[in-house]
C-alpha positions as CSV (number, residue, x, y, z in Angstrom):
1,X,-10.6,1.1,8.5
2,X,-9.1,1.0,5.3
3,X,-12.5,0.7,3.0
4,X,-15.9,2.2,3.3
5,X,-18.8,0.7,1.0
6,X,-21.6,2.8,0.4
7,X,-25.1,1.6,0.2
8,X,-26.8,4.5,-1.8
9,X,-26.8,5.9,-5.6
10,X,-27.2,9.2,-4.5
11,X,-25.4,11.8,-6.0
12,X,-25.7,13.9,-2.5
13,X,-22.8,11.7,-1.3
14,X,-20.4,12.9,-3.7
15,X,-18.8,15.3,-1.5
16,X,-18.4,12.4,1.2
17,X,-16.7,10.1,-1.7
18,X,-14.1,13.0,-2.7
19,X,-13.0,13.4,1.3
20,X,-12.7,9.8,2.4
21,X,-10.1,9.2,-1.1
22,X,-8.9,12.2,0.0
23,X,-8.0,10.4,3.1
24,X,-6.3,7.6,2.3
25,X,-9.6,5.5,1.8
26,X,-11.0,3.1,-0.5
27,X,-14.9,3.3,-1.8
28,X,-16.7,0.7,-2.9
29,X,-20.2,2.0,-4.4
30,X,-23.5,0.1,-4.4
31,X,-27.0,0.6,-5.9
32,X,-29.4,0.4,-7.9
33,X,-29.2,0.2,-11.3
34,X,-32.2,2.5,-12.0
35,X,-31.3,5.3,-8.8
36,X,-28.0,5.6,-9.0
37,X,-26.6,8.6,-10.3
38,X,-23.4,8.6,-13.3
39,X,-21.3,11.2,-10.9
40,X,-21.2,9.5,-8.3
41,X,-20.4,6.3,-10.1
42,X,-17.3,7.9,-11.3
43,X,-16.7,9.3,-8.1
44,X,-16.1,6.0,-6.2
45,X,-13.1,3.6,-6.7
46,X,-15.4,0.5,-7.4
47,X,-19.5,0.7,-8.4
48,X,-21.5,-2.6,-8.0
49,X,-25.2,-2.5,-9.2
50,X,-27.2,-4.1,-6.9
51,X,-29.3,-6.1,-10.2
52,X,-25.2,-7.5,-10.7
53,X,-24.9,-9.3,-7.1
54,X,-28.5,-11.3,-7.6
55,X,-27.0,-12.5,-10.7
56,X,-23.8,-13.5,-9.5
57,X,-25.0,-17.0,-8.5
58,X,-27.4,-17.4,-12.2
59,X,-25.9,-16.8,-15.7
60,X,-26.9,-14.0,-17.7
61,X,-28.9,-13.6,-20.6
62,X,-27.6,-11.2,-23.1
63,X,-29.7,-8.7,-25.3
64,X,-29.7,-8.0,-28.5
65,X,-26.9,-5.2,-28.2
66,X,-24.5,-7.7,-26.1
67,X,-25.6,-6.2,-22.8
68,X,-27.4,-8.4,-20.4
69,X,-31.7,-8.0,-20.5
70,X,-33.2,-6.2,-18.1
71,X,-37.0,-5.3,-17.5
72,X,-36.5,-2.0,-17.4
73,X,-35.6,-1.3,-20.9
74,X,-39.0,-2.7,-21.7
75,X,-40.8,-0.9,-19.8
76,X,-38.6,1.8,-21.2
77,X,-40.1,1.1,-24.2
78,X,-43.4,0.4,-24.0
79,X,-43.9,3.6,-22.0
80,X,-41.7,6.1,-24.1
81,X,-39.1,7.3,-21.9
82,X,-35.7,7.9,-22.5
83,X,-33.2,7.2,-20.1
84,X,-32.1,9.8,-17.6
85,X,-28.6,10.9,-19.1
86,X,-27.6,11.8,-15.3
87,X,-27.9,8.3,-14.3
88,X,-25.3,5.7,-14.4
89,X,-28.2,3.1,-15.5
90,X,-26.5,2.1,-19.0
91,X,-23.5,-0.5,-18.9
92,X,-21.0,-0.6,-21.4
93,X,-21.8,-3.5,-24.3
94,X,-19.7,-6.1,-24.1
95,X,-17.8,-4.6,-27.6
96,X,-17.2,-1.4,-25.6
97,X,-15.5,-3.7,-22.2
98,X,-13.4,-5.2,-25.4
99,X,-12.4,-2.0,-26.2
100,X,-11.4,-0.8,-22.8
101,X,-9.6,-3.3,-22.0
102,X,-7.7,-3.1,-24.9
103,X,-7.1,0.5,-24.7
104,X,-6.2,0.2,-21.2
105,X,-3.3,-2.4,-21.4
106,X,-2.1,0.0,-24.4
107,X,-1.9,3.0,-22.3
108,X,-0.1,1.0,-19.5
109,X,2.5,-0.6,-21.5
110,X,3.3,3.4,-23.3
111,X,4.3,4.3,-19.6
112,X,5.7,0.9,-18.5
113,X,6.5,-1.5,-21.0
114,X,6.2,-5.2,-20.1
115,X,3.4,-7.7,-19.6
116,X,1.5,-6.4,-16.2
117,X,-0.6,-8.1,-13.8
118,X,-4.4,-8.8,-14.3
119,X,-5.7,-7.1,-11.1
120,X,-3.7,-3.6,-12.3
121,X,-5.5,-4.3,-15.7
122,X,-8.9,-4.8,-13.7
123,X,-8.1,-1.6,-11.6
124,X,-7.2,0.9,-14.1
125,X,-10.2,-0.7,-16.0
126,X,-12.6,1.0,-13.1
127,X,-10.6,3.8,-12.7
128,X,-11.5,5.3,-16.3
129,X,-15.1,3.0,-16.2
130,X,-16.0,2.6,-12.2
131,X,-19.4,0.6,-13.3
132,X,-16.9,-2.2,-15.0
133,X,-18.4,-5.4,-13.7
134,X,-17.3,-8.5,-16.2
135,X,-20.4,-10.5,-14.5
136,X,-22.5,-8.1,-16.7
137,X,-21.1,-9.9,-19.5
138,X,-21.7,-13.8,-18.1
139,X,-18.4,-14.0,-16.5
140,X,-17.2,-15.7,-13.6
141,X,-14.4,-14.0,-13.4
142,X,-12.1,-11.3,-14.7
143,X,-9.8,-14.2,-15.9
144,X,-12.5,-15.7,-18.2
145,X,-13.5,-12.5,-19.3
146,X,-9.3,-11.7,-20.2
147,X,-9.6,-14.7,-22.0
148,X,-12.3,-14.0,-24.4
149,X,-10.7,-11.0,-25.1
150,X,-7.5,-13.2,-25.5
151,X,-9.7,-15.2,-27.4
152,X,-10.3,-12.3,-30.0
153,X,-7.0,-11.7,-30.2
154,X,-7.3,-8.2,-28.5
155,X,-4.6,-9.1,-25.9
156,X,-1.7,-12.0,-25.0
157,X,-1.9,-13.9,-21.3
158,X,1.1,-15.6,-19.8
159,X,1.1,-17.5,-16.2
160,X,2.8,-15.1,-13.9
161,X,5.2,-17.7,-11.8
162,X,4.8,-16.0,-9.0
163,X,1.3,-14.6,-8.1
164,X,0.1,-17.5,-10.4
165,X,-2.2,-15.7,-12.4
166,X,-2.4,-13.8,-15.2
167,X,0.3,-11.1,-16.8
168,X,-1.3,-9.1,-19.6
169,X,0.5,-7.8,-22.6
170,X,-0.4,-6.9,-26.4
171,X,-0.9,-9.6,-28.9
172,X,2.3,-8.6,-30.7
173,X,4.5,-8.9,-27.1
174,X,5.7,-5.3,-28.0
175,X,4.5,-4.0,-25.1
176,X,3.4,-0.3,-26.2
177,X,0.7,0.8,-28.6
178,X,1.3,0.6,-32.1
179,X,2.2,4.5,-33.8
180,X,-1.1,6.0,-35.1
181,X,-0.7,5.8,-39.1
182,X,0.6,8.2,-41.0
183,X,1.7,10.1,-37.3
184,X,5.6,10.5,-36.7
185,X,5.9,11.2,-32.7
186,X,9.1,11.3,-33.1
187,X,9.6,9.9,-29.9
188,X,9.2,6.1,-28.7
189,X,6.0,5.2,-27.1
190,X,5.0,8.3,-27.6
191,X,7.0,9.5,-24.1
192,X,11.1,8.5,-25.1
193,X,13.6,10.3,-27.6
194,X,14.6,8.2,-30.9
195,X,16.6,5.7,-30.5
196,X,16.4,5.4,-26.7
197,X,16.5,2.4,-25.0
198,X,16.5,0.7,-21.5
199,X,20.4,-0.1,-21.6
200,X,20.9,2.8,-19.6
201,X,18.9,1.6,-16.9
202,X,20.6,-1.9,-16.4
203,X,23.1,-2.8,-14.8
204,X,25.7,-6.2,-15.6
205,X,26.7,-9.0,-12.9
206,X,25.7,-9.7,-9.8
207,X,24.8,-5.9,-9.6
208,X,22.2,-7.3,-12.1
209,X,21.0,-10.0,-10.6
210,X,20.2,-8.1,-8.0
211,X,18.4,-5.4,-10.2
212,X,16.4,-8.0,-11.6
213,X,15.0,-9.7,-7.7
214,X,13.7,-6.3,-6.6
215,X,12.5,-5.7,-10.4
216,X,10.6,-9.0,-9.7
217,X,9.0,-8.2,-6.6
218,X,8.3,-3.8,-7.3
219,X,9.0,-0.6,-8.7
220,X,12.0,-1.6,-11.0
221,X,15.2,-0.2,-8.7
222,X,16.8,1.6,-11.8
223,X,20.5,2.9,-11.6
224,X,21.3,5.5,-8.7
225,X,21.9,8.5,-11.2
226,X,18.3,8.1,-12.5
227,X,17.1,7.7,-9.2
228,X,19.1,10.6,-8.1
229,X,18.0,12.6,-10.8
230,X,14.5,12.2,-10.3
231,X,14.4,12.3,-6.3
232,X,15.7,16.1,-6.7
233,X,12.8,16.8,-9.0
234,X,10.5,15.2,-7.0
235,X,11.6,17.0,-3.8
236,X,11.8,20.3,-5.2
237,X,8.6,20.1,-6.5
238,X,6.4,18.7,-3.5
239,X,8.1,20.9,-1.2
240,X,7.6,24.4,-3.3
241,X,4.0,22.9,-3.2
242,X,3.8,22.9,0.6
243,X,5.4,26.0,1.2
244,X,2.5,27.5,-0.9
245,X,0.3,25.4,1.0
246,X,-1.0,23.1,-1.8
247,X,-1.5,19.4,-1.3
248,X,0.0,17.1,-2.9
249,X,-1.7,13.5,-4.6
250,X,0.2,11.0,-6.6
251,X,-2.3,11.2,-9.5
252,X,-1.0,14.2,-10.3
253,X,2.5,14.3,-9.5
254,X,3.7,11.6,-11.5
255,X,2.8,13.9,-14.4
256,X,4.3,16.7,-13.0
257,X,8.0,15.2,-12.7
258,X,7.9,13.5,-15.6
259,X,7.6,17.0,-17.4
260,X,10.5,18.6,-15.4
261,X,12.3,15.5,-16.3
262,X,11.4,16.0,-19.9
263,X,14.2,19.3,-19.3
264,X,17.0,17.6,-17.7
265,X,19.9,16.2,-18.6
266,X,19.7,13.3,-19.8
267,X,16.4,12.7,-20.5
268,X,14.4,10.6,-17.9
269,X,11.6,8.9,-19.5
270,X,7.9,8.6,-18.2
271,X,8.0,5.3,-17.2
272,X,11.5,5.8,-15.2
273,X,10.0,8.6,-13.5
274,X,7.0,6.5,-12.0
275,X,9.1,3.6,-10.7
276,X,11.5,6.0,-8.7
277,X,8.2,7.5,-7.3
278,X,6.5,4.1,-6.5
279,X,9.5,2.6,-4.7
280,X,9.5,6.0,-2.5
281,X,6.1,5.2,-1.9
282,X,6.5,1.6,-1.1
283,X,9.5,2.9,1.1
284,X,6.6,4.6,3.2
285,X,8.1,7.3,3.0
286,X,5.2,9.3,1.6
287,X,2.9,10.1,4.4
288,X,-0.5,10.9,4.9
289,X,-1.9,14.1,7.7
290,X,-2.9,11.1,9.4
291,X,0.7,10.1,9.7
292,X,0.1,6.4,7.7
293,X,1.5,5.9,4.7
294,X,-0.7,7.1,1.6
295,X,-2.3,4.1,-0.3
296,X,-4.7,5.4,-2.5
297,X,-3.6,8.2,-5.8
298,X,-6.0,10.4,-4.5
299,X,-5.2,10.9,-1.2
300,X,-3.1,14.0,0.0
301,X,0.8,13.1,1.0
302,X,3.4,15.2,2.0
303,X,7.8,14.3,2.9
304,X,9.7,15.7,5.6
305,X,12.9,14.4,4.3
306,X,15.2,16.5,1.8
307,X,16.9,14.7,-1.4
308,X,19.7,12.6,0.2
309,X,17.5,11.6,3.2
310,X,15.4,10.1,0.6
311,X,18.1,8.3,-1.4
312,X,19.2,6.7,1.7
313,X,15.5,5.3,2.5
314,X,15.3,4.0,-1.0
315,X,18.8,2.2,-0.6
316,X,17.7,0.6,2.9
317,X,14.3,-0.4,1.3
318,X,15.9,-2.1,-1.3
319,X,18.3,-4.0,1.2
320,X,15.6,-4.7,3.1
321,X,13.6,-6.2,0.1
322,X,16.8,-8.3,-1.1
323,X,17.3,-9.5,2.7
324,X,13.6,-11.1,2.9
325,X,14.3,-12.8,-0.9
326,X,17.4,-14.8,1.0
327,X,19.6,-13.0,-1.7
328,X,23.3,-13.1,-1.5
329,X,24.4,-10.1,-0.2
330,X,28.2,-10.8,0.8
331,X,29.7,-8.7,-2.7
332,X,29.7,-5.4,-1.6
333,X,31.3,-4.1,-4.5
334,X,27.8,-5.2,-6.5
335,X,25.2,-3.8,-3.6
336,X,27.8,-0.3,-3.7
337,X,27.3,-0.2,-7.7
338,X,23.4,-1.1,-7.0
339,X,22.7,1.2,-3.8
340,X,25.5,4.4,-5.4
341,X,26.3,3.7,-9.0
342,X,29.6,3.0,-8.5
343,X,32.2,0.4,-5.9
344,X,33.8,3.0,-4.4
345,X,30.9,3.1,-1.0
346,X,31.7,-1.0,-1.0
347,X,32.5,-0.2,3.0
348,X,28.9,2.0,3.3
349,X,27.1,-1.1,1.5
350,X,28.5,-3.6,3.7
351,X,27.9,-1.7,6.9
352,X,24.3,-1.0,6.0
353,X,23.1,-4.6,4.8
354,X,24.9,-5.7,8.3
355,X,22.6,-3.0,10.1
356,X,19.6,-4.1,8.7
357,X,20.4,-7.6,9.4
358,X,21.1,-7.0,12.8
359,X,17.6,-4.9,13.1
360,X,15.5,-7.3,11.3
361,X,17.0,-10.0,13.8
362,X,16.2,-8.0,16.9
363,X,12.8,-7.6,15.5
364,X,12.6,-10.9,15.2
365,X,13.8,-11.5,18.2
366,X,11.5,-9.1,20.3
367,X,8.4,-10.2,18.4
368,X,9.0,-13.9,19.9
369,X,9.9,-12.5,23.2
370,X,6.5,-11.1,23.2
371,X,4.3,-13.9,21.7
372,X,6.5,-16.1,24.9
373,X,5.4,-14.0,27.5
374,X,1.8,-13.6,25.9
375,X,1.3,-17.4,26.7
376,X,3.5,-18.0,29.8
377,X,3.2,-14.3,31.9
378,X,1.1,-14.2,34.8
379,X,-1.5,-12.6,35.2
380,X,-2.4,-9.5,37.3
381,X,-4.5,-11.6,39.9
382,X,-2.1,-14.0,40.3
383,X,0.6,-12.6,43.5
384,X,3.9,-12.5,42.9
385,X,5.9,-15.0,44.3
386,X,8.2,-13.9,47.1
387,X,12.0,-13.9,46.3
388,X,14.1,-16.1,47.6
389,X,16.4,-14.8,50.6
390,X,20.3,-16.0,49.9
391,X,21.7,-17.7,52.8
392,X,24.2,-14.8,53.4
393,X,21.5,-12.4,53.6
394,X,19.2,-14.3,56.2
395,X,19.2,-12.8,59.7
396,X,20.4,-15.3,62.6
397,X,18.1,-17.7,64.8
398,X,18.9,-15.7,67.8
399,X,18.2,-12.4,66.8
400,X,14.7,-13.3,65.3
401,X,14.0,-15.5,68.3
402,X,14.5,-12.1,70.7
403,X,12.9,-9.8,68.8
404,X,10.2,-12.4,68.8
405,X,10.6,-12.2,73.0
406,X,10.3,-8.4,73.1
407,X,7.5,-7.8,70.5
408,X,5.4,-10.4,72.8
409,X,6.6,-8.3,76.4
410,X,5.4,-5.3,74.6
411,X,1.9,-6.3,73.6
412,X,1.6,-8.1,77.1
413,X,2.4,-4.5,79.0
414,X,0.4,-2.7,76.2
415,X,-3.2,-3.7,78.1
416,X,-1.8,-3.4,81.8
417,X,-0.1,0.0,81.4
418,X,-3.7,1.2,79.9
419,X,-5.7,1.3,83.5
420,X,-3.1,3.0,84.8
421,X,-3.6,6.3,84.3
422,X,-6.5,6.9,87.0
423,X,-4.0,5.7,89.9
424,X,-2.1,8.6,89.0
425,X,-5.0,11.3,89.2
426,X,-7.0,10.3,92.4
427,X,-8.5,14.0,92.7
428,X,-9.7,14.0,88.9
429,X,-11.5,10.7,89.8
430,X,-12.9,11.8,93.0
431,X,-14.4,15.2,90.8
């Protein structure tokens, strides 16, 4: 079970909340609008008010402050009472979901520029508001409610070829939040040094093209010395953590790394430092006590691999990912300068694609052996059917025909040999 929903507004469930994320789970909240207490709200990965789903199937009708009319508020009002500040009652108005969502597609594009997909939007919408529902607002879906806010010119949409749905970037297409005025960071996107740029990070040819498929698809592959920079960090850091027996969650460690990186040299920026940590993730390779692979920020994650075992995961997750896109595979020279940053492991690369073709083939394999014998394998009622006997191996006619003979003279003496015995004791049977 990978998500729990829970029917309550209670704030006594809190502590429940905080240890199920803290196990790898996902939380989806739902109450009532009136009983369902702000920290716990917050506390859950996804709230739902309970007023919100009886709506779902009527449109809404929106008050005078752009947030939908409920009955409460007037009774609010006609009796005098304020609402409870510890209650998660109030929505934000629609101006203030404009605002988030603006803010939020800023703050992603400082750490990762480029347009992102709607449902991260949508995510890291209820990560910072968990009460976010765009129904509130007399929308069918988060797409219509992007669009308004497209609409207002707050953000840009484009059709994302290959989820088909939306990618989300700024109206300008510069994908990071315009300098504060009058502030000099002195640094780009308020995370790189001046004058930085992503040059270092891409790599020309068929190297390239090969960059840009498993850019496509996930965490954006890189070049092996960023990688290799920021795997050491990353190790070094979550293992001096467990030895002092602290744990270990991705909402906090990407901020960790990307400060040690701040001192190495070169610089690694922010937005480096999170892909390198994503594909590791994605390389399941970051794993939960319960031995699965962590899903959720929030829950606790710890390696048993050092550095280079970690490198070499990364480089077979990548071939792995370029195998299932049917990419061309056959330079090794390009997969050596993708996998180790230069040609000179050409033989390594071409020995480990072949590997991985061979084991994804015998998994292949195995996995239709299985689904055969599923259908066709008999079952345990059924008896086995006797093997055949070769004709070397089958006794002669003769032989079976006497020991036929002397099996029957033996159970024919068997009953006459039985009385017998008395004959032989006359003075027992006399007593």
């Amino acid at each position: 079970i990978d998500t729990f929903v829970l029917l309550s507004g209670d704030s006594d469930f809190t502590p429940l909340v905080h240890r199920l994320k803290e196990l790898d789970k996902r939380v989806i909240g739902i109450g009532t609008r009136r009983s369902t207490s702000r920290l716990l709200a917050e506390s859950v990965d996804e709230f739902i008010f309970y007023e919100s789903l009886k709506r779902k199937d009527s449109p809404s009708r929106d008050g005078r402050d752009g947030r939908p009319e409920r009955k409460a508020d007037k009774r609010e009002e006609r009796d005098g009472i304020e609402e409870d500040v510890d209650t998660a009652s109030r929505t934000l108005t629609r101006e203030e979901a404009f605002t988030l969502v603006s803010e939020t597609v800023q703050g992603i594009l400082r750490d990762d520029p480029g347009a992102v997909l709607a449902g991260l939007v949508k995510q890291s919408m209820q990560r910072k508001e968990p009460t976010f529902d765009e129904t509130e607002y007399g929308y069918s879906g988060f797409a219509r409610f992007l669009e308004a806010a497209r609409d207002k010119g707050l953000i840009a949409l484009a059709r994302d070829p290959r989820a088909g749905g939306y990618r989300v970037d700024l109206p300008n297409g510069s994908g990071a939040a315009p300098a504060e005025p009058g502030r000099d960071t002195g640094r780009k996107a308020d995370a790189e040094p001046e004058g930085e740029d992503d040059s270092d990070a891409m790599l020309d040819g068929h190297a390239g093209v090969l960059q840009g498929l498993l850019a496509g698809i996930g965490p954006h592959p890189l070049t092996h010395f960023i990688r290799h920079t920021v795997v050491h960090e990353f190790v070094d850091h979550v293992t001096e953590r467990q030895r002092r027996k602290k744990r270990n969650t991705l909402m906090y460690v990407y901020g960790d790394i990307a400060r040690r990186c701040r001192k190495t040299d070169p610089y690694v920026p922010p937005r480096y430092v999170k892909h390198v940590i994503n594909g590791i993730k994605a390389a399941g390779e970051l794993q939960h006590t319960s031995g699965e692979p962590v899903r959720s920020q929030s829950a606790h994650f710890m390696i048993e691999k050092d550095s280079e075992e970690l490198l070499d995961a990364l480089r077979r997750h990548y071939v792995g990912q370029l195998l299932g896109l049917g990419a061309d595979l056959t330079d090794s020279a390009a997969v050596s300068l993708l996998l180790w940053g230069d040609e000179d492991h050409a033989q390594q690369a071409e020995e480990m694609v072949a590997w991985i073709q061979h084991e994804r083939a015998q998994s292949e394999t195995d996995a239709g052996e299985e689904t055969v014998v599923e259908e066709g394998a008999p079952t345990s009622e059924d008896p086995p059917e006797a093997p055949a006997a070769d004709a070397d191996e089958a006794p002669e006619s003769g032989s079976v025909e006497a020991d036929a003979e002397e099996e029957a003279e033996t159970t024919a003496l068997e009953p006459e040999e039985a009385p017998a015995e008395p004959e032989e004791t006359p003075d027992a049977a006399e007593e």
